[in-house]
C-alpha positions as CSV (number, residue, x, y, z in Angstrom):
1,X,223.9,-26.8,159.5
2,X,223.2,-29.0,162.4
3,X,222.6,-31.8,159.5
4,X,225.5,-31.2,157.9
5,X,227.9,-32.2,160.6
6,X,226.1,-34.0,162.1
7,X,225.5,-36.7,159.3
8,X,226.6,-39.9,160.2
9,X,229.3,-41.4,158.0
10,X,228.6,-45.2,156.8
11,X,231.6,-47.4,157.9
12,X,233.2,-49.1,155.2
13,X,234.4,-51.8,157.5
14,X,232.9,-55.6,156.9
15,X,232.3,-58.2,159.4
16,X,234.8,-60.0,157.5
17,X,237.3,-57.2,158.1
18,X,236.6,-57.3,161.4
19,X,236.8,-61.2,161.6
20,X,240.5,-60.9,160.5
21,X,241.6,-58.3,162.6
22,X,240.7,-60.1,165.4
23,X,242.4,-63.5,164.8
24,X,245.3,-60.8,164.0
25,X,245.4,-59.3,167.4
26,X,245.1,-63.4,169.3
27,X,248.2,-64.3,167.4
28,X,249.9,-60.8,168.3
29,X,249.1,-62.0,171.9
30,X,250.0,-65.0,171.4
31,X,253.4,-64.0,170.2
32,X,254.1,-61.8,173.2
33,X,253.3,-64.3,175.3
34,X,256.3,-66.2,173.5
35,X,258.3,-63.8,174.2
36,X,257.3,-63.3,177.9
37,X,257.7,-67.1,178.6
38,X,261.1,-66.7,176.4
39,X,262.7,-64.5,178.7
40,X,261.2,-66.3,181.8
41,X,262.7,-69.4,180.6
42,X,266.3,-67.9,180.6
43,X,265.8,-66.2,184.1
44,X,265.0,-69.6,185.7
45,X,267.9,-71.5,183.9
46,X,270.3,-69.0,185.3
47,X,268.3,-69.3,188.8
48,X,268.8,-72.9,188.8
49,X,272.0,-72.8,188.5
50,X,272.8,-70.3,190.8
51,X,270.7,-72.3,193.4
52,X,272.9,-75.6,192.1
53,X,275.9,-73.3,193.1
54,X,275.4,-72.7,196.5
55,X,274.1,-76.4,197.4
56,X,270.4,-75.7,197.1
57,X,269.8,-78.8,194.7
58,X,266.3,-79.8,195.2
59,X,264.9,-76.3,195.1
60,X,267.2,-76.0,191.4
61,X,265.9,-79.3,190.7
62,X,262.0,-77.7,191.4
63,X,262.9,-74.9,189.5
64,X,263.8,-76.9,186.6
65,X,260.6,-78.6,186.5
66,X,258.7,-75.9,186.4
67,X,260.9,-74.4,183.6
68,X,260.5,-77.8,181.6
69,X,256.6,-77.8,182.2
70,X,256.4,-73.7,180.0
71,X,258.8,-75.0,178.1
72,X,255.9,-77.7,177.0
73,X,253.5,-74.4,177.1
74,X,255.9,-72.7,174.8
75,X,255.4,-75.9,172.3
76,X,251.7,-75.8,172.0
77,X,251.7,-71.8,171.6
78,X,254.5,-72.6,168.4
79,X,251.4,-74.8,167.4
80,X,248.3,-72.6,168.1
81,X,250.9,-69.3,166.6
82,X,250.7,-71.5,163.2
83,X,246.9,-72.2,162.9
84,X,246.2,-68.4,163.5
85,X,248.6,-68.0,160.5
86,X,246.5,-70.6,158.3
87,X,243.1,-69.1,159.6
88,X,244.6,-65.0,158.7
89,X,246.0,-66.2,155.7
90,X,242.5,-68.2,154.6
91,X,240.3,-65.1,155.6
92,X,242.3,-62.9,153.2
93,X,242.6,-65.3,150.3
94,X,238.4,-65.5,151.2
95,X,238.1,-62.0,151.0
96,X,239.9,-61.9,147.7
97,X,237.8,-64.9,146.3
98,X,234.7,-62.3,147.2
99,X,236.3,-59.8,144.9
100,X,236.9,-62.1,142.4
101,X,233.7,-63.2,142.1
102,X,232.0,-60.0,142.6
103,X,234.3,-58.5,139.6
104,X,232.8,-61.6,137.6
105,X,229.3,-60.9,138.3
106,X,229.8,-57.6,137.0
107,X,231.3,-58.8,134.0
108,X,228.9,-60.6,133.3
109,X,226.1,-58.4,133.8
110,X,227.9,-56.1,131.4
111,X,228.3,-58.9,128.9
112,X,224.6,-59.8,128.7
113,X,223.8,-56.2,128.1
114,X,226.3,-56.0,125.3
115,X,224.6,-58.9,123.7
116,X,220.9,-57.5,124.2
117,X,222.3,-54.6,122.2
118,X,223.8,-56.8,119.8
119,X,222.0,-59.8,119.2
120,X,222.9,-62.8,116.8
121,X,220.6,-61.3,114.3
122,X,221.7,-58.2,114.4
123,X,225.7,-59.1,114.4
124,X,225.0,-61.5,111.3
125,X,223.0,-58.3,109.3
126,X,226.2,-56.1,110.0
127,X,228.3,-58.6,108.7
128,X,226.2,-59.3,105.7
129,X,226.3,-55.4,105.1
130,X,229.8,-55.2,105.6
131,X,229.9,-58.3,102.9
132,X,228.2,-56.1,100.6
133,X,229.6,-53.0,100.9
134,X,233.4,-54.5,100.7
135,X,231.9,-56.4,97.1
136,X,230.5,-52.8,96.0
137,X,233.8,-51.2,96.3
138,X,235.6,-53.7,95.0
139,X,233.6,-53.6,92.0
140,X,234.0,-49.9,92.1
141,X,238.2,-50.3,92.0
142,X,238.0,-52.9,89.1
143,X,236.4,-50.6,87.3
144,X,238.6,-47.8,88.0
145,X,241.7,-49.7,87.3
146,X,240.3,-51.3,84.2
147,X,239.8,-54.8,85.3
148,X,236.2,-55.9,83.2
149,X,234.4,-59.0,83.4
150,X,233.4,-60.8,80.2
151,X,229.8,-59.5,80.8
152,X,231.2,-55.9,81.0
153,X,233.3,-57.0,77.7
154,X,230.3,-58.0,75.7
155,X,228.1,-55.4,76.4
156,X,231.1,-52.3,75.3
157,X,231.1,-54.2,72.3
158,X,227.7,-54.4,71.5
159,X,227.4,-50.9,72.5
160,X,230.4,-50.1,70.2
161,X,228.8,-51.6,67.0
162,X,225.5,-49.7,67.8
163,X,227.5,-46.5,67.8
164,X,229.2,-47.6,65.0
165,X,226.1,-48.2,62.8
166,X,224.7,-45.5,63.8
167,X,227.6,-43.0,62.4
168,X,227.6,-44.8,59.3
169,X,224.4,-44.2,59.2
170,X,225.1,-40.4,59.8
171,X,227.6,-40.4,56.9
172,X,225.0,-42.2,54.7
173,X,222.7,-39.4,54.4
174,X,225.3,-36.9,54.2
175,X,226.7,-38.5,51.1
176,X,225.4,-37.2,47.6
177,X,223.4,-39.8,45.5
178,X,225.5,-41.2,42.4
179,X,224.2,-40.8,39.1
180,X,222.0,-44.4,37.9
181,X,223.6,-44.0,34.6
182,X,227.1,-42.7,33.6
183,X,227.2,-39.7,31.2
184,X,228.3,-41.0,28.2
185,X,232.1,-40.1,27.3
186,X,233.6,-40.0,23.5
187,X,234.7,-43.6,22.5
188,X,237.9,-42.3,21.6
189,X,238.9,-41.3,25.2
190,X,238.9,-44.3,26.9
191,X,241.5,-43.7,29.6
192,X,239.3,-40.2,30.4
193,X,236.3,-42.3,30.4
194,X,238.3,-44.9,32.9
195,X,239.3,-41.5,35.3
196,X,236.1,-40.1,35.7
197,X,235.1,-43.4,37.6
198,X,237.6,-43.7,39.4
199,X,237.1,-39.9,40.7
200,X,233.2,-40.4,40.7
201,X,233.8,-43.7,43.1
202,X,236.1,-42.1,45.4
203,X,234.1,-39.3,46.3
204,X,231.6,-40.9,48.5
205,X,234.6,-42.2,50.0
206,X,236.3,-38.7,50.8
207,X,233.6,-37.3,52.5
208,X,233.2,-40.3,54.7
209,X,236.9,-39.6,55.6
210,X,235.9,-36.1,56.4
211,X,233.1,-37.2,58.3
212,X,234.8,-39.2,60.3
């Protein structure tokens, strides 16, 4: 328990932070300092010439110096008030720079590990597969939609007339062989005789029909 809360908490505060806070609280000072000599200023103007009204004219005229002289003062704190401004205003743009460039080393760290993962090899061999898989499919969806190369044209043919021979060479040998020598017909009946070839020639060719 005692551990617990008694741990020590790390401050988050920089020596930068504190730098700047610093150079804040000077000019703070600074500015009521202004406003101290300010209003001293105005009491010994209306001094003066309270002492100028009742005839006392060299102590007015002593008063007045000494008003002119923090008057002068006042000047150089207008000055010194502005350089604190530059120096406040520098430390914070530093501070931001650190950020900056902190936020960039990260980056950059994360970048080089990205591109051990991913070398220039490795990037070119996805894109080479990527190449080839986009040409696959495409190939795929000609086919598909019916778009043949010339190649692909010539070899349906040739594998067309193959088909093709072979059924006709199906139909051949169910076909019935036809008679070497026509059966002789009377002389008389020639237009018989011319009948019978006609019907005996276009039976091979019916079955073939059927065949088919």
């Amino acid at each position: 328990m005692g551990n617990l809360f008694g741990k020590k908490k790390v401050s988050r505060v920089t020596e930068h932070d504190k730098a700047v806070l610093q150079v804040k609280q000077q000019r703070d000072k600074l500015k009521q300092y202004q406003i101290k000599i300010e209003q001293k200023l105005e009491n010994e103007r209306l001094l003066a010439k309270k002492l100028l009204t009742s005839g006392q004219r060299e102590r007015a005229k002593l008063l007045l110096k000494k008003k002119r002289y923090q008057e002068n003062l006042l000047e150089k704190t207008d000055g010194q008030l502005e350089n604190l401004e530059k120096m406040i205003q520098d430390l914070e743009f530093a501070q931001v720079e650190v950020k900056v460039v902190a936020g960039l080393k990260i980056g950059n760290e994360a970048l080089k590990s990205l591109n051990e993962v991913l070398n220039i090899d490795e990037i070119e061999r996805i894109m080479d597969e990527t190449k080839e898989g986009i040409e696959k499919q495409k190939e795929i969806n000609d086919l598909l939609n019916g778009k043949l190369t010339d190649e692909d044209e010539e070899d349906i043919e040739k594998e067309y007339n193959e088909l093709l021979k072979l059924e006709e060479e199906e139909i051949s040998k169910q076909l019935p062989e036809v008679p070497a020598i026509e059966p002789e017909l009377p002389a008389t009946d020639s237009v018989e005789k011319e009948k019978y070839k006609e019907k005996v020639n276009e039976k091979p060719k019916r079955i073939a029909l059927e065949a088919a």
